[in-house]
C-alpha positions as CSV (number, residue, x, y, z in Angstrom):
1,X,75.2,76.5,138.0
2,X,74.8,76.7,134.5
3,X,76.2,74.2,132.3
4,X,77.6,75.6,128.4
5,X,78.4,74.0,125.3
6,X,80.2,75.7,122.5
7,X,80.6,73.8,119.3
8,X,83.2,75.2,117.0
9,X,86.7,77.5,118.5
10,X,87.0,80.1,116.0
11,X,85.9,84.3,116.2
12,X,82.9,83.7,117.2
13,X,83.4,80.8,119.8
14,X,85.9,83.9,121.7
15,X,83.2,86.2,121.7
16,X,80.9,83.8,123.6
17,X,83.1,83.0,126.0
18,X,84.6,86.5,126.7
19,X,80.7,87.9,126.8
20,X,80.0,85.2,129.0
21,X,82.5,85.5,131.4
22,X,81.8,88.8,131.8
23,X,78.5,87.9,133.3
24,X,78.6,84.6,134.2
25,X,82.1,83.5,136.4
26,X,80.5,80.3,138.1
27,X,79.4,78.2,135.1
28,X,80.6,75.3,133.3
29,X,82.0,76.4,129.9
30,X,82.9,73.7,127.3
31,X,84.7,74.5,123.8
32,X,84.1,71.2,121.5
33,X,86.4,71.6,118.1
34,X,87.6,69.6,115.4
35,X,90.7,70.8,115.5
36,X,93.8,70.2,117.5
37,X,94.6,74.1,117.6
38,X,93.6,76.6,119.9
39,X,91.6,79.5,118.3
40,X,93.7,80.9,115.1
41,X,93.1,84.2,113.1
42,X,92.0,82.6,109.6
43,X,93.3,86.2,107.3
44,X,96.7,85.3,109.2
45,X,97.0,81.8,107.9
46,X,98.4,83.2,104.2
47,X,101.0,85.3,105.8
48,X,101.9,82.0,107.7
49,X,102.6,80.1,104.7
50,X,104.4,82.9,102.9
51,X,106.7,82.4,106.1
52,X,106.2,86.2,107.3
53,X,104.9,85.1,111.0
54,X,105.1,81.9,113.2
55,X,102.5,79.9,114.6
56,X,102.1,81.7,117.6
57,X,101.4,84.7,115.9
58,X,98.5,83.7,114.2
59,X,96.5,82.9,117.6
60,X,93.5,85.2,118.3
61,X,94.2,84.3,121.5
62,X,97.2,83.9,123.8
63,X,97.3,80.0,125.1
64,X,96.8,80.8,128.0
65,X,93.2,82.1,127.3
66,X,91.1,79.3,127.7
67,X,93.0,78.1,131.5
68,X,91.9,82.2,132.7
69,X,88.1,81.8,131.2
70,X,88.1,78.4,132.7
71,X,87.6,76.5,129.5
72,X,87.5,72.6,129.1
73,X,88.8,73.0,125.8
74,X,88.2,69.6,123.9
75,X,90.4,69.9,120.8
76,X,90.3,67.3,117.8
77,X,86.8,66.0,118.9
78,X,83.7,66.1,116.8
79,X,80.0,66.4,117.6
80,X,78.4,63.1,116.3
81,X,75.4,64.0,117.6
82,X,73.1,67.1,119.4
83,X,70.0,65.9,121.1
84,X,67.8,68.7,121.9
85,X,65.0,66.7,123.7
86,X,67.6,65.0,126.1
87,X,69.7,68.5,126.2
88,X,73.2,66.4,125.2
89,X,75.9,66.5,122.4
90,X,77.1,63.1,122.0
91,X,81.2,63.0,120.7
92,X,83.1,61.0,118.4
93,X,85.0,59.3,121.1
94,X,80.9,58.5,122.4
95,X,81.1,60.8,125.6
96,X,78.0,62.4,126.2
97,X,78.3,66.2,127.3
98,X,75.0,68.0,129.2
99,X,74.2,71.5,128.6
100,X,71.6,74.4,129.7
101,X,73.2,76.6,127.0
102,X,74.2,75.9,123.8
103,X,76.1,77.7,121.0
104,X,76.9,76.0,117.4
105,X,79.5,78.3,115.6
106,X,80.3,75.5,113.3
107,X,81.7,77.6,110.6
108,X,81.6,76.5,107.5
109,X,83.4,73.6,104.7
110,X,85.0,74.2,101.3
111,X,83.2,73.8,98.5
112,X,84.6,71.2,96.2
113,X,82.7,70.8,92.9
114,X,82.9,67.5,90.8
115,X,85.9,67.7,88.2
116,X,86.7,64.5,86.2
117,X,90.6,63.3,87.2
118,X,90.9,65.7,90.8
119,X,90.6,62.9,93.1
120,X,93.1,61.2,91.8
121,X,95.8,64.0,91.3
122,X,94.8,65.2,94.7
123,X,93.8,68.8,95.6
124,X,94.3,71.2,98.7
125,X,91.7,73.5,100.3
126,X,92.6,77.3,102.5
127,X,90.5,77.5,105.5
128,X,92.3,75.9,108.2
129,X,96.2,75.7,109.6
130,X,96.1,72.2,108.6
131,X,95.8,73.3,105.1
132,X,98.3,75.4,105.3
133,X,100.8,72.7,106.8
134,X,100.3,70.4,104.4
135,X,101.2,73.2,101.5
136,X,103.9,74.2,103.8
137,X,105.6,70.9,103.6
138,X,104.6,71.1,99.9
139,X,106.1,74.1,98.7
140,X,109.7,73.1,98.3
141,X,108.6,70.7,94.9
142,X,106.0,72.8,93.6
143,X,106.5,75.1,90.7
144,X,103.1,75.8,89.2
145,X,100.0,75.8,91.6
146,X,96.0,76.4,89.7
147,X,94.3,78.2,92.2
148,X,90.6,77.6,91.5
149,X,88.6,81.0,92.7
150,X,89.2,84.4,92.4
151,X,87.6,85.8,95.9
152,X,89.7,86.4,99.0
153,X,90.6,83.1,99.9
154,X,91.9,82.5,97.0
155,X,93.7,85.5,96.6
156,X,95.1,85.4,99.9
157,X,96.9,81.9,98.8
158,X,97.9,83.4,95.5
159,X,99.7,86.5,97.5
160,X,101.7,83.7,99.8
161,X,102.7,81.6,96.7
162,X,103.9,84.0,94.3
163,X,105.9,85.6,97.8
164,X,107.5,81.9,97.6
165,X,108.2,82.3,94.5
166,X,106.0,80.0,92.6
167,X,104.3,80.6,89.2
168,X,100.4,80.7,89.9
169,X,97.3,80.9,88.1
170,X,94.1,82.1,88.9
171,X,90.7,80.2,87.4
172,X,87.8,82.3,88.1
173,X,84.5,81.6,86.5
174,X,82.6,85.0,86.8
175,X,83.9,88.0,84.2
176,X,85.9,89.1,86.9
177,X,88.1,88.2,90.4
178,X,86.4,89.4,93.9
179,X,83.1,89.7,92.6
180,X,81.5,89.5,95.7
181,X,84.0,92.1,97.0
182,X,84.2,94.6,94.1
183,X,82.8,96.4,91.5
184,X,84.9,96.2,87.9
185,X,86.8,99.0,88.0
186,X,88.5,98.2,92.0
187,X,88.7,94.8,90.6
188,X,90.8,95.7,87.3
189,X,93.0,97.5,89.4
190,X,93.5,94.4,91.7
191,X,93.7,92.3,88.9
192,X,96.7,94.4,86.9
193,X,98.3,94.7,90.4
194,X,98.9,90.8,90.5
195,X,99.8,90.6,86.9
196,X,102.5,93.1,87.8
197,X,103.7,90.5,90.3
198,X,103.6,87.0,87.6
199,X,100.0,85.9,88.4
200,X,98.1,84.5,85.4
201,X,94.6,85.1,86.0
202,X,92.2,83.4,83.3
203,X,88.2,84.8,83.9
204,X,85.0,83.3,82.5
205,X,86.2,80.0,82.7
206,X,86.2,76.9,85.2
207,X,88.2,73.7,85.7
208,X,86.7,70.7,83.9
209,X,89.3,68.0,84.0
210,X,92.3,67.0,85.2
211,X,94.5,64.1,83.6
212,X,96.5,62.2,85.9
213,X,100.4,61.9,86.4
214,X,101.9,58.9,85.1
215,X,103.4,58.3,88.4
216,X,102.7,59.5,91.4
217,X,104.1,61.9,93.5
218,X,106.8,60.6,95.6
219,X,109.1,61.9,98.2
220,X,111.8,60.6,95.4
221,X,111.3,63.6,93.3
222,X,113.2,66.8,93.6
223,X,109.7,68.8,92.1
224,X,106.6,67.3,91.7
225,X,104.8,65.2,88.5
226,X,103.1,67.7,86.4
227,X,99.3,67.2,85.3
228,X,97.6,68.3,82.2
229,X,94.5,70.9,83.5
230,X,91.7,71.4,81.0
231,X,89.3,74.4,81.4
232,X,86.2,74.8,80.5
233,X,87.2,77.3,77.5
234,X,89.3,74.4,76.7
235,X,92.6,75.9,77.4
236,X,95.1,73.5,78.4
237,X,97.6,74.0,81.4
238,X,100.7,72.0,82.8
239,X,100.7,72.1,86.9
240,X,101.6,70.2,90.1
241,X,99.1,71.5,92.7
242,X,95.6,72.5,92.7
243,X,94.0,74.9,95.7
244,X,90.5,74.4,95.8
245,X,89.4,77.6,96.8
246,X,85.5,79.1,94.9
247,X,83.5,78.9,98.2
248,X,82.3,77.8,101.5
249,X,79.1,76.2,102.6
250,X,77.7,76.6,105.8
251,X,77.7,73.1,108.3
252,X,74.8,72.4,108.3
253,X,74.2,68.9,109.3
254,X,73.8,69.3,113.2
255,X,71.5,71.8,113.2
256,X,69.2,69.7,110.3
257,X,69.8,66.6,112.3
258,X,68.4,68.4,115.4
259,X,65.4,69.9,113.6
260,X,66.3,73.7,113.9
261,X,65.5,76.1,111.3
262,X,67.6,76.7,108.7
263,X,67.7,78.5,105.1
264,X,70.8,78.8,103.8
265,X,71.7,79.0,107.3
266,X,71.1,78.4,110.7
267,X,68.4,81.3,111.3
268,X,68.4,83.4,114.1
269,X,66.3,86.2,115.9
270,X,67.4,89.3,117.1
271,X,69.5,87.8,120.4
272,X,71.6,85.3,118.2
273,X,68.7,82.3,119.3
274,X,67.7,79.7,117.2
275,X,64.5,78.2,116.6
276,X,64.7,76.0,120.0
277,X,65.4,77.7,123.0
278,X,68.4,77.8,124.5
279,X,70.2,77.0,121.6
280,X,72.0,79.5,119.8
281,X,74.1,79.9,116.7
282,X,76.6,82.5,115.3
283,X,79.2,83.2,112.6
284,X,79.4,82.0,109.3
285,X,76.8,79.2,109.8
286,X,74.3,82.0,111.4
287,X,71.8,84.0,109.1
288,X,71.8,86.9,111.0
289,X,70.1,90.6,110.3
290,X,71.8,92.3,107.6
291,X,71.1,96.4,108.1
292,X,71.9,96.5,104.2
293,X,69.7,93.6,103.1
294,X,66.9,94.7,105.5
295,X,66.2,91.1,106.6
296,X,68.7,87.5,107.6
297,X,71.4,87.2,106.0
298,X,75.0,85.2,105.7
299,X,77.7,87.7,106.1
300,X,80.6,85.4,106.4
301,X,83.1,88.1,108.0
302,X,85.5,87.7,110.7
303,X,83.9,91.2,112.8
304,X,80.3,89.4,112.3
305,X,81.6,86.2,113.9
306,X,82.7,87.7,116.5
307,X,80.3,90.0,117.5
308,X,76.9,87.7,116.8
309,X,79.5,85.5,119.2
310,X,79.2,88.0,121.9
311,X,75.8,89.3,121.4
312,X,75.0,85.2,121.8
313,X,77.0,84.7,124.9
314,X,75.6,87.9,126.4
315,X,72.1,86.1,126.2
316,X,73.0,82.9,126.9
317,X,74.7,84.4,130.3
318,X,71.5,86.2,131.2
319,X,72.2,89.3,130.2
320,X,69.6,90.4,127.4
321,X,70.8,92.1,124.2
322,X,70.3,92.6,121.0
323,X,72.2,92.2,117.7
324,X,72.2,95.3,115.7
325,X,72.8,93.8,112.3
326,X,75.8,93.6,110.4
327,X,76.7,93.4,106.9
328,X,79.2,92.4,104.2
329,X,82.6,94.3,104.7
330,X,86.0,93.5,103.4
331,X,89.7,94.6,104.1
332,X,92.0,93.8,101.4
333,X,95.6,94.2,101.2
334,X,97.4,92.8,98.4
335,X,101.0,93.8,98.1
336,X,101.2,96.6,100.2
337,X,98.2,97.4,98.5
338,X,94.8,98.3,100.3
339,X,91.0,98.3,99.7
340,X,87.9,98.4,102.2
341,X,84.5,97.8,100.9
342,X,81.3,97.1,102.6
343,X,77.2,96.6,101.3
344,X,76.3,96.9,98.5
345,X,79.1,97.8,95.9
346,X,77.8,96.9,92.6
347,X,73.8,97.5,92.6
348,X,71.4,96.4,89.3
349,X,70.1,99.5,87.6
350,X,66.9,98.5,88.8
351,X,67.7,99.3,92.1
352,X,67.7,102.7,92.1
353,X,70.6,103.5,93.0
354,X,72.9,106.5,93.1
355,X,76.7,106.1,92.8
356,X,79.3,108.9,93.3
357,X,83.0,107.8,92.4
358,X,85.9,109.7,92.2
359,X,89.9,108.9,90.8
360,X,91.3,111.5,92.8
361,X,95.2,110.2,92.2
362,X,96.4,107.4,90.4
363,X,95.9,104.3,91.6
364,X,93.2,106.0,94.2
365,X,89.6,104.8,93.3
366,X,86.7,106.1,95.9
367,X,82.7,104.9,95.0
368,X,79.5,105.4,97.4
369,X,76.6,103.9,96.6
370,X,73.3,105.5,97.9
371,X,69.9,104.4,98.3
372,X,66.7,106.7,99.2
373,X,69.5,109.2,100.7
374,X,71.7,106.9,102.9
375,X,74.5,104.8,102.1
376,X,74.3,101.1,101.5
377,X,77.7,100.8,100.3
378,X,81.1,101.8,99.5
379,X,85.0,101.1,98.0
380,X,87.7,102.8,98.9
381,X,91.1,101.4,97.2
382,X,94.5,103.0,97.3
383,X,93.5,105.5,100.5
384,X,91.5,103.9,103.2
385,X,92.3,105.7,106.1
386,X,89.2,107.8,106.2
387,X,86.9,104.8,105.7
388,X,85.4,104.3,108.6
389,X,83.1,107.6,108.3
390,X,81.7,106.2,105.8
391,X,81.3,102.9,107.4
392,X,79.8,105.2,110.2
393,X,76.9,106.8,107.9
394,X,76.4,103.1,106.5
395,X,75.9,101.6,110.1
396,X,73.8,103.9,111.1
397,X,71.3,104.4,108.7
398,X,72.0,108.2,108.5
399,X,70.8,110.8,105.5
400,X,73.5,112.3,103.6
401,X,71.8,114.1,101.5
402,X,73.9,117.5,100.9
403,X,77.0,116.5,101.6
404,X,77.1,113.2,99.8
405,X,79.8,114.2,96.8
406,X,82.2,114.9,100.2
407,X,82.6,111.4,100.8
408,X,84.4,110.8,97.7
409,X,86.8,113.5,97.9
410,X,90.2,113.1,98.3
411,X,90.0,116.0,101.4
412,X,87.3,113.5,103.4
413,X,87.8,114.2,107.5
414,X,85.2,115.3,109.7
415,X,85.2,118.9,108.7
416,X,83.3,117.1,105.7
417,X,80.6,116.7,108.0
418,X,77.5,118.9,109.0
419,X,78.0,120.3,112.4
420,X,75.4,118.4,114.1
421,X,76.6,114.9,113.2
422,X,80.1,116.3,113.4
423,X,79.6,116.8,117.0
424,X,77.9,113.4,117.3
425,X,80.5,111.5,115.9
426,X,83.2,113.2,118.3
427,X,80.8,111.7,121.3
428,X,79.0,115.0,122.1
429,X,75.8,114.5,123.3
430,X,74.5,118.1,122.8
431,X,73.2,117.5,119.2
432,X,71.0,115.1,118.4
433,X,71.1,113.9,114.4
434,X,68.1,112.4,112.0
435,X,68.4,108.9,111.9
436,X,66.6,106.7,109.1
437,X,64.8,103.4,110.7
438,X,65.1,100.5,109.2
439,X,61.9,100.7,106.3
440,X,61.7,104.0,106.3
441,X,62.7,106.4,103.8
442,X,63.8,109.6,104.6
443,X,60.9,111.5,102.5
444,X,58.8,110.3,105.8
445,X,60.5,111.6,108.3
């Protein structure tokens, strides 16, 4: 019977266990986390503080998940240790746990840079429901938060606050907010959109020091002691809270202290296994193939997770497969406001790139990029429905060549398409369309 060790409850922990189950019903399955809650959806967790759902609705999960999987879930326990030789992780709580499988989905940690004065003021991070608590029980005395980054975590606390009514300002040191995200144009538009709302947003800057309270914050006070905020462009700011929020590192240190290969990540081949057998690794700690990238990659996204989770668990079960590749991709929605991006949005000139865009209504912005015929990536902000053909022709690797300036028009459908992939697309298997392979341009085929 074989014994399994997951470290880490989050997407891609879920995907394990559902892949294995599926194959596997017989085996030992053990979910280790640092964390005393079962398996949350982290893009919920800012629509949890803003009050708009409850706990329970922020569960990927339903409670009673981990009892029908036959799960020993071990919650608020840390792995002190992973001994690959001996085939143990050793716990906090020094319990040794055996394993013939093993999957580290460890996730990743805040990024906190050195600013003179924040560790004595304080400051809050927005990964985890514990976060959130703490700025939940917080929220009644604040009045002025600095939310240091301007990516999606950061802009998902900024919607919450400003929904609680709380004045908030955005320090972002790039030229613009979602860089990673974004090109400038879908960023401008995000970016008037929370001005429109009260948000401050300050670019091209950074935090350099904070200048602590002359008393500290006490239960006593009906808001909380303001602090003086100096940026790096040496613009000065009263505030009471400060939400660390410019980036995440993967965890590292168990797969260093074990000897596995890593980069900036754990690296992986094409079934999710590490450089040891038997031990595999997924989510945002994995470099995983990127289909855009051409090669491993971190793509720290929520579908990622969970699928290089399943893929993992699939293998791990016995069941051989292989992980197709992923690749950045992002669904934003800001104020009943909506964008989807994915790849490559903002390529160097020296690329080689071709870009179609289109405004086809106001607030409606549509770009493609393409590369050697096939796209590599995409915005579409204001109308997203019809998305996911694009995504489709990303995915797959497929020439557009023809019928490219189509995907930008505000009449996009499947009619758009050429019969063949048309057909395809539907799930007939009558046609068969050219695909591009991976290194391959199309002028070779």
């Amino acid at each position: 019977m074989t014994r399994y060790v997951i470290v880490g409850n989050s997407a891609g922990c879920i995907g394990a266990i559902e892949a294995i189950r599926q194959v596997d019903r017989q085996g030992t399955l053990t979910g280790i986390s640092e964390e005393p809650y079962p398996a949350y959806s982290r893009p919920q967790i800012g629509r949890y503080l803003a009050g708009e759902v409850g706990l329970e609705k922020t569960l990927f999960r339903p409670r009673t998940f981990y009892d029908e999987q036959r799960v020993d879930l071990l919650l608020g326990r840390r792995v002190a240790e992973l001994n690959t030789a001996r085939r143990v992780v050793a716990l906090d709580d020094g319990r040794e746990l055996p394993w013939d499988k093993l999957l580290l989905a460890t996730g990743g940690t805040p990024i906190v840079p050195s600013v003179q004065g924040l560790e004595q003021i304080g400051y809050h991070t927005f990964m985890t429901l514990e976060d959130v608590q703490r700025l939940r029980e917080r929220a009644p005395r604040m009045r002025h938060v600095l939310v240091i980054g301007g990516g999606l975590i950061g802009l998902s606390a900024v919607e919450a606050l400003v929904k609680l009514g709380i004045q908030t300002t955005v320090i972002e040191l790039a030229p613009q907010i979602l860089g990673r995200a974004l090109d400038g144009i879908a960023a401008g538009m995000v970016q008037r959109l929370l001005e429109r709302h009260g948000v401050r947003i300050l670019t091209g800057c950074s935090l350099a020091a904070v200048e602590t309270p002359p008393h500290p914050a006490s239960e006593a006070f009906a808001t909380l002691p303001e602090f003086q905020a100096t940026l790096s462009n040496h613009t000065a700011l009263a505030a009471d809270t400060v939400i660390m929020a410019i980036g995440v590192r993967p965890r590292l240190e168990l797969a260093a202290q074990a000897g596995l290969v890593t980069n900036r990540g754990i690296v992986v081949d094409s079934h999710m296994q590490t450089s040891r057998a038997d031990v595999y690794a997924c989510g945002d700690v994995a470099e995983a193939y990127d289909i855009i990238a051409g090669g491993p990659r971190l793509t720290p996204i929520w579908p990622n997770a969970f699928l290089g989770g399943r893929i993992a668990g699939l293998n791990m079960a016995g069941e051989e497969r292989i992980y197709g590749g992923g690749t950045s991709m992002n669904a934003l929605h800001f104020f009943g406001y909506s964008l989807l991006s994915a790849g490559l949005v903002a390529p160097e000139a020296t690329t080689g790139c071709e870009i179609i865009t289109s405004q086809p209504a106001p607030g409606v912005y549509k770009k493609v990029v393409l590369q050697d015929g096939c796209v590599v990536g995409f915005i579409f902000a204001g109308e997203v429905d019809r998305a996911g053909i694009v995504y489709h022709l990303l995915k797959n690797r497929i020439c557009v060549r023809g019928f490219a300036d189509k995907l930008v028009q505000a009449d996009l459908g499947l009619l758009s398409l050429p019969p063949a992939l048309r057909a395809e697309m539907l799930g007939t298997q009558a046609f068969t369309v050219a695909r591009v392979p991976a290194g391959v341009t199309p002028h070779a085929l």
